[in-house]
Each structure stands twice: as C-alpha cells, then as structure tokens.
N, C-alpha and C positions, 0 to 999 in steps of 0.2 A: 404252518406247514412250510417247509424247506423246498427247494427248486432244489432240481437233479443232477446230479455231476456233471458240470459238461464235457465231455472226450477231451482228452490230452491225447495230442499227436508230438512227438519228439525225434528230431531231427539231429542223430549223433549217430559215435560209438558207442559199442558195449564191448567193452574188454576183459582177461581174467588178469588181475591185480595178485603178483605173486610177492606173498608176505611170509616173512620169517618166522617160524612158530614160538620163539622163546630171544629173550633180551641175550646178547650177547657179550661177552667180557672183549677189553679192548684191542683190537687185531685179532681175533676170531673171527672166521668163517663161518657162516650155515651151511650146513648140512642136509638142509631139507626147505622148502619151501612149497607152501599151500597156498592154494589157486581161492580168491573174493571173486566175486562178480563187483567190476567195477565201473567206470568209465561216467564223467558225470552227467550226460543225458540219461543214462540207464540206471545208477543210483536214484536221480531225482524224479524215474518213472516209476520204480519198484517203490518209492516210500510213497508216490501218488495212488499206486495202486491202493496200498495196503493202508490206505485212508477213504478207502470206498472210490476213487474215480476210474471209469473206464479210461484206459490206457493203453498206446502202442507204442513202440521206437520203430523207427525206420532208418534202416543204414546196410553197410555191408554185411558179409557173413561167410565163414569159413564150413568148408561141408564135413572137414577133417576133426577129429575128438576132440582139439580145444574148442573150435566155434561151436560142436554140438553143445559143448557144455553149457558154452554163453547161453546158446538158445535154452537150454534147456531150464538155467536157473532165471532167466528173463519170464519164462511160461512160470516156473515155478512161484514168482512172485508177481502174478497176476497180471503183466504185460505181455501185449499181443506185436507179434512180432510180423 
C-alpha cells in the first residue's frame, strides 16, 4: 500500500505565456497570438496536480480578465490558489 501525496505548496508566478499559433517565414510578423498558462511554479504545480497530488501556488494576482484567466486555468488543472 502506498503513502498519500503529500501537499505541494509553491511559491511563484503564474503568468499567461503568449505564443504564436503557426511557424513563421523569415521577417514575418504574427498576427495573432494565444494566451498558455505558464510561469514555472505553476507549470510544475498543474503537472503535480495532474499526477494525483494535492497542490497550491501562492503568489500575486491580477482581478482584471488576464489574471482571471490565470486563475481560472490554475483551478482548472487542479491547483488551489
């Protein structure tokens, strides 16, 4: 029988990582760019989570649509914020 997850508490950012949707030809501009949940405490909590452990980040946070989102995809991948 296995011992229980123990709580991960992590101590960062959680940022939204804005990436280019398609490879570019040289001197070209994007056009467009979509919003990851990034930031590497918050990466390395969400893959914690979603390996069974309870998990939270603790840091700052914006109340305006980008920070909701952070929050929102941080909840979404099982860490407690």
């Amino acid at each position: 029988m296995s011992e229980p997850a123990r709580p991960i508490l992590g101590l960062g950012e959680a940022i939204a990582d804005l990436i280019c949707g398609r490879r570019l030809a040289d001197g070209e501009s994007p056009a467009r760019f979509f919003p990851h949940l990034g930031g590497a405490r918050a990466t390395v909590a969400v893959a914690s989570a979603r390996r069974g452990a309870p998990v939270a980040l603790v840091g700052g946070g914006g109340s305006d649509p980008g920070g909701r989102w952070v929050s929102e995809g941080l909840a979404a991948g099982g860490v407690g914020t």
